[in-house]
N, C-alpha and C positions, 0 to 999 in steps of 0.2 A: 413557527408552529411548535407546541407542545404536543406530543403524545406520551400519555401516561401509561408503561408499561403496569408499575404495580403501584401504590401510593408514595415511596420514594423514588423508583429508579423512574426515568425521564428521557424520551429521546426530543432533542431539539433538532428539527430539521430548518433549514436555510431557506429564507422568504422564494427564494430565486428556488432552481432545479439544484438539488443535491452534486453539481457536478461543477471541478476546478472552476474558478478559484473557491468551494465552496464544499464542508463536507456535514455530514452528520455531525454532531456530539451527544454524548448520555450524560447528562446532569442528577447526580446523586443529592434526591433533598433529604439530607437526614439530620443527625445531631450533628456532624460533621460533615458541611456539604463540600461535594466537587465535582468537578466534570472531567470527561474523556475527552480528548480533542476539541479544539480550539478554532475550527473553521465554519462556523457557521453564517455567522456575518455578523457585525454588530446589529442591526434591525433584529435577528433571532433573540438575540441574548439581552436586548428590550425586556424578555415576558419573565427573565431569572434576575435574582438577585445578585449579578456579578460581585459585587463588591464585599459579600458574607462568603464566597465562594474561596475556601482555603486550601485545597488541593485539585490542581492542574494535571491529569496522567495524560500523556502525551504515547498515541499510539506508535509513529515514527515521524521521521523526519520530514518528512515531504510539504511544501509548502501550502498546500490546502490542510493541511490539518492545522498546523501552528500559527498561519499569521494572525490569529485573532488574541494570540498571549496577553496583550495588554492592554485587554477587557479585564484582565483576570486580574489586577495589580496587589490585591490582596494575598492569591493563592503561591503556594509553593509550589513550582515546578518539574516533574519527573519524568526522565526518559529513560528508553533500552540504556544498559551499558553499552549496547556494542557499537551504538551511533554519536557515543556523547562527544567526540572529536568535531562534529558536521555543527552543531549547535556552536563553535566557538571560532571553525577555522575555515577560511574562503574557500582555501586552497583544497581541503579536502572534500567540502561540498563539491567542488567543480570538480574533483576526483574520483567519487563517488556516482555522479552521474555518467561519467565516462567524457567528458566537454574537451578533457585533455588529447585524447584517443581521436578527435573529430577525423584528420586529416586521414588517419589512417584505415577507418572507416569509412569514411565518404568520400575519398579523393578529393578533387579541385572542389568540390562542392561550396561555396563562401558558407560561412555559420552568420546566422543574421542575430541581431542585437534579442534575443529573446526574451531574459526576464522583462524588457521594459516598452518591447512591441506593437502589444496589444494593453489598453486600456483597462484598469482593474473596476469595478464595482465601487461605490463611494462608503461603503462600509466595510470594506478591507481596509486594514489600516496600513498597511506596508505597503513596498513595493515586489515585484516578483522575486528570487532570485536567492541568495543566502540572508541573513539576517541572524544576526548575534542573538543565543538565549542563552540566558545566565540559568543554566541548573542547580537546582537548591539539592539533589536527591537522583541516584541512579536505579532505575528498576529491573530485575534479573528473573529467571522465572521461577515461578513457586510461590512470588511477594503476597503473602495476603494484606490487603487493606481493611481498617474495621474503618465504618462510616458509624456505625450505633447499631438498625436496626439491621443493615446491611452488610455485608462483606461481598470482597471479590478479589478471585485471583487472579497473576498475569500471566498470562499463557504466550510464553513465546513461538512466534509464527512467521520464523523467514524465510524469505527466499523476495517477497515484492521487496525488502530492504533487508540490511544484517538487522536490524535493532528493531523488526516490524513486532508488535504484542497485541493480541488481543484480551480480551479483560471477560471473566466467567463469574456470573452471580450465581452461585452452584445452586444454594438452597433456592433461589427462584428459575435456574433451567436456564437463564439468558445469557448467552454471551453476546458481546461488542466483536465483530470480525473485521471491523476495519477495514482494510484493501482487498483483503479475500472476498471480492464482495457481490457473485456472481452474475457480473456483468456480462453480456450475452456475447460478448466478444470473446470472452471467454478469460483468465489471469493474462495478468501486464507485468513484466519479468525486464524490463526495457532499461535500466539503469549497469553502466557498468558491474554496480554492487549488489545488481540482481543473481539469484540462484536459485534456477527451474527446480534441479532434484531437491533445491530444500522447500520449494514450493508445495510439490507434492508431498511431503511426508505432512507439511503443515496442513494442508488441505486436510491429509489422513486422520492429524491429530484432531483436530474442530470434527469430523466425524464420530471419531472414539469415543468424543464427550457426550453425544446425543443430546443438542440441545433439544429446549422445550420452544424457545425464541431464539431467531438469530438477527441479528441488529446488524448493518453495515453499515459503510460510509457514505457510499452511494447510491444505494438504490432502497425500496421498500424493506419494510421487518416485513419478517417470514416467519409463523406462527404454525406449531406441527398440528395444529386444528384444524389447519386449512392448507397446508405446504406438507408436503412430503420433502423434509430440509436435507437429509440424505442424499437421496435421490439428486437433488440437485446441485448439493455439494459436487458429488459424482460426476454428475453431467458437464458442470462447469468446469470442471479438471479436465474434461472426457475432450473438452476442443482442443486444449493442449496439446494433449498426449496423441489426441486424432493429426494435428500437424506435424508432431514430432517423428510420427510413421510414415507419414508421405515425406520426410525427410531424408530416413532412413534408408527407404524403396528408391527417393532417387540418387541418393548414394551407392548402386549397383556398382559402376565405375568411376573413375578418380574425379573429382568436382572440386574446384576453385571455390573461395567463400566470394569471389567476384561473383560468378555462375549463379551460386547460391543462393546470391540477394537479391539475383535479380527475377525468382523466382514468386512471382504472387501465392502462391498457393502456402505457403510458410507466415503469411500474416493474415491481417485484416486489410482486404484493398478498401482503397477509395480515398484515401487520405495518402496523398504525394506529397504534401509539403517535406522541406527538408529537414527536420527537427522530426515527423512521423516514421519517414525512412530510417534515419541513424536509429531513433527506438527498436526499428523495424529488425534492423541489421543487427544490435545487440541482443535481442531476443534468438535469432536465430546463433548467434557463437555460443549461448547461453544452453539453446539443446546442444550443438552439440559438445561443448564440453560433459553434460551429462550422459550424452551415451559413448563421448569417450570414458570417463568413469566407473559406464557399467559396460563395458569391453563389445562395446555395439559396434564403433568403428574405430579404425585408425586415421593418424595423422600423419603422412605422409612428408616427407621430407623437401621436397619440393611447393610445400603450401598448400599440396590437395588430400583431400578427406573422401573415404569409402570403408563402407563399410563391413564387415567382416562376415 
């Protein structure tokens, strides 16, 4: 499905639900066309001229966004700097997710074969899991792109990844927010090379900008006509930071990150599987490195954590 923001800029949304293995992308029709991430499915990318499509910006790494690169065989390919290691090398993708860290995370727990588990969609063209992309171009923040009638800058936005960007079309008010994408679960921080505190500033930044339209990966655009997109920005952070406090409180006395995890009220219940858990458990080391950071608690010498 097309939706026409303005007469060049484009969101293509995914035949299926906007959700893994499946994301948004913005297809820029101009004198210079390209699109924003690369997940939408090939059945989407049906109603675009993939093959005139000559710039690729890739918001990060994550495999819903990129497995559909090679719809795109024309365009030149661009990612963060800070991820262009994951695009090349196994070992760091599986580093990056934290997959090395399993045992020490989850105990006995077995890791089951995951990228190739579950069954993909017949217009995903890869399989789950790492996959080699040859980068033509690094993107850093401040990059402006001219398309012709269009421009847009890259707004670096980490903490869901080092190399997470979102993309701002100033003179038209719209940014692309990618994972920031206020899912009612509230941000997903869950990869070893996640980082909450830089989550929040980013969150802070896509505020500061006041969009006009906010575009995400996964869920509807949000139009300030009809959305109070602040507001919400806010709110979405607000479950976070609301977990991070009941964290805090029950850091009173010395608590085990054993203790810790096994604590529901620090995530989203209801999904036990063991791949949900280990996310579960790295989001929580993730506060609190953060509030060790901002002098909330100590790490005690013995493995337990309380707060100050």
């Amino acid at each position: 499905m097309i939706i026409e923001l303005t007469k060049e800029i484009k969101v293509i949304r995914p035949e299926a639900k906007a959700m893994f293995p499946y994301s948004n992308s913005v297809f820029i029709d101009d004198a210079l066309k390209g699109i924003i991430d690369c997940g939408s499915g090939g059945r989407a990318y049906r109603e675009i001229p993939v093959k005139e499509v000559e710039l690729a910006l890739l918001s990060h790494y994550h495999f819903d966004h990129v497995n559909g690169v090679s719809f795109f065989e024309n365009a030149r390919v661009l990612a963060g700097q800070e991820e262009e290691i994951v695009y090349r090398d196994p070992k760091a993708y599986m580093s990056y997710a934290g997959f090395d860290e399993w045992e020490k995370i989850m105990g006995k727990v077995e890791r089951e074969s995951f990228p190739n588990s579950i069954p993909l969609p017949d217009d995903v063209p890869v399989k789950r899991g790492f996959q080699y992309i040859e980068l033509d171009g690094l993107i850093k923040d401040g990059d402006i792109f001219d398309f012709g009638q269009v421009k847009l800058r890259a707004i670096h936005t980490p903490g869901h990844s080092p190399g997470h960007y979102g993309f701002f079309f100033e003179k038209e008010g719209i940014i692309f927010s990618a994972d920031i994408d206020l899912a009612q679960r509230g941000p997903w921080f869950g990869f070893e090379c996640s980082d909450f505190g830089q989550f929040v500033d980013s969150v802070q930044r896509l505020i500061d900008l006041e969009p006009r339209v906010l575009v995400t990966s996964h869920r509807r655009i949000f139009d300030k006509e009809n959305d109070n997109i602040i507001k919400l920005l806010k709110e979405y952070l607000d479950i976070a930071l609301r977990r991070q406090e009941k964290l805090i409180n029950y850091l009173s006395e010395p608590r085990s990150f054993e203790d810790l995890s096994r604590q529901d009220f620090l995530y989203e219940a209801g999904d036990n599987t063991p791949f949900a858990v280990f996310f579960s458990r790295i989001m929580i080391k993730k506060f609190l490195k953060h509030l060790e950071e901002n002098n909330c608690l100590l790490k005690l010498e013995d493995g337990y954590y309380q707060r100050i």
